[in-house]
C-alpha positions as CSV (number, residue, x, y, z in Angstrom):
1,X,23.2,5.8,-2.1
2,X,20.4,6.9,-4.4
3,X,18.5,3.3,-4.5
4,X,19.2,3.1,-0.7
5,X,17.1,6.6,-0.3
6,X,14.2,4.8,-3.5
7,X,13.8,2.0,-0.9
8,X,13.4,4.1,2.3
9,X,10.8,6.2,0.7
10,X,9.0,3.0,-1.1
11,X,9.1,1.8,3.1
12,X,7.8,5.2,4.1
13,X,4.8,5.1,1.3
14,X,4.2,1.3,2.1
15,X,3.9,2.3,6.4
16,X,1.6,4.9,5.5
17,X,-0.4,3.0,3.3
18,X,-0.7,0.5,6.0
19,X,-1.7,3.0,9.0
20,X,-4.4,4.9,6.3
21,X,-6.4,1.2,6.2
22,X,-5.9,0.5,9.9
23,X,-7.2,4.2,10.4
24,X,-9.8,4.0,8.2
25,X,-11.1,0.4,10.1
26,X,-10.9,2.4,13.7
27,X,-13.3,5.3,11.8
28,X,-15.6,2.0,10.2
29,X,-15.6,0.6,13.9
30,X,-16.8,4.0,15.4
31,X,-18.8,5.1,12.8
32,X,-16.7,8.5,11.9
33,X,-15.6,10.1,9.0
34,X,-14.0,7.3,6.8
35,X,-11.1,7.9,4.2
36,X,-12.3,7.6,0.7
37,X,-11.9,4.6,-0.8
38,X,-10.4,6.5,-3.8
39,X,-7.7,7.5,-1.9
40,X,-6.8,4.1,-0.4
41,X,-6.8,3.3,-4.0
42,X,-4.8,6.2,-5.1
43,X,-1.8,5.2,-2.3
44,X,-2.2,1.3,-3.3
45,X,-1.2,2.2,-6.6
46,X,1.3,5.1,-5.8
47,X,3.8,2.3,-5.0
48,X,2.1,1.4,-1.7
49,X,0.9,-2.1,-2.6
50,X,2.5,-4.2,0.3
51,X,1.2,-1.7,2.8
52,X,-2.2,-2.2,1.8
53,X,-2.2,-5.8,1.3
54,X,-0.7,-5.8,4.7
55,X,-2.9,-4.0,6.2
56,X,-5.9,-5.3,4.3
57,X,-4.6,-8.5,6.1
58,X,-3.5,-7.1,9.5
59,X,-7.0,-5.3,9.9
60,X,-9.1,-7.5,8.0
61,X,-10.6,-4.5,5.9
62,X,-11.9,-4.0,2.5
63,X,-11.5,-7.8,2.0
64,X,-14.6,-8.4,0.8
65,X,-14.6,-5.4,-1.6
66,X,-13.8,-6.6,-5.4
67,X,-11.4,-3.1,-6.1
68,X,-9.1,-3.9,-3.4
69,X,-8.8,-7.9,-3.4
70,X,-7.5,-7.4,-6.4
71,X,-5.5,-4.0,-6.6
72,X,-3.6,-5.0,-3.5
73,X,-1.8,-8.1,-4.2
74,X,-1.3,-6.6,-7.8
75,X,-0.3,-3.6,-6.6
76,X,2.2,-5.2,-4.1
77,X,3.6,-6.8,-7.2
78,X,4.1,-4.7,-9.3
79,X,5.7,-1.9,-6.4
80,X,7.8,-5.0,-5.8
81,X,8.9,-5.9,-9.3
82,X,9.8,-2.1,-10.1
83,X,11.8,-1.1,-6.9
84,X,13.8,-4.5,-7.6
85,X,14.3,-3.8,-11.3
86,X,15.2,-0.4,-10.7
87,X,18.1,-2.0,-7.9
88,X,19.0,-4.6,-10.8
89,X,19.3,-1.4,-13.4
90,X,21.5,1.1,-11.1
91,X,23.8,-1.7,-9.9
92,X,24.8,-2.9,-13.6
């Protein structure tokens, strides 16, 4: 039950990682108030890899920006590699 909640909330941080870029690309495309890129950062490495990635993909933003080629795939990684070690470690 507890891993089951981990992975629903890991989901949850990853769909709102992925509407925070797509956001942030409407606000580049009408010239508003943008999100910091600190805090698309901040959410890449709070677990939220695979959204970013995704929606640095989806959205085709930030790709040419050093920081976030390479925190996202990391990013999505390591997010990856943790929630499935913690699954490996609570089902032994």
């Amino acid at each position: 039950m507890m891993m089951t909640i981990l992975w629903i909330v890991w989901a949850c941080l990853n769909v709102f990682t992925f509407l925070l870029y797509g956001l942030d690309k409407l606000k580049a495309k009408r010239n508003k108030w943008r999100i910091p890129e600190k805090t698309l950062l901040l959410f890449t490495w709070l677990m939220g890899g695979v959204g970013a990635f995704a929606g640095m993909q989806v959205f085709r933003h930030k790709t040419k920006h050093i920081a976030f080629q390479l925190s996202a795939p990391v990013g999505a990684v390591l997010s990856l590699a943790v929630m499935f070690a913690l699954t490996y470690m609570m089902a032994a």
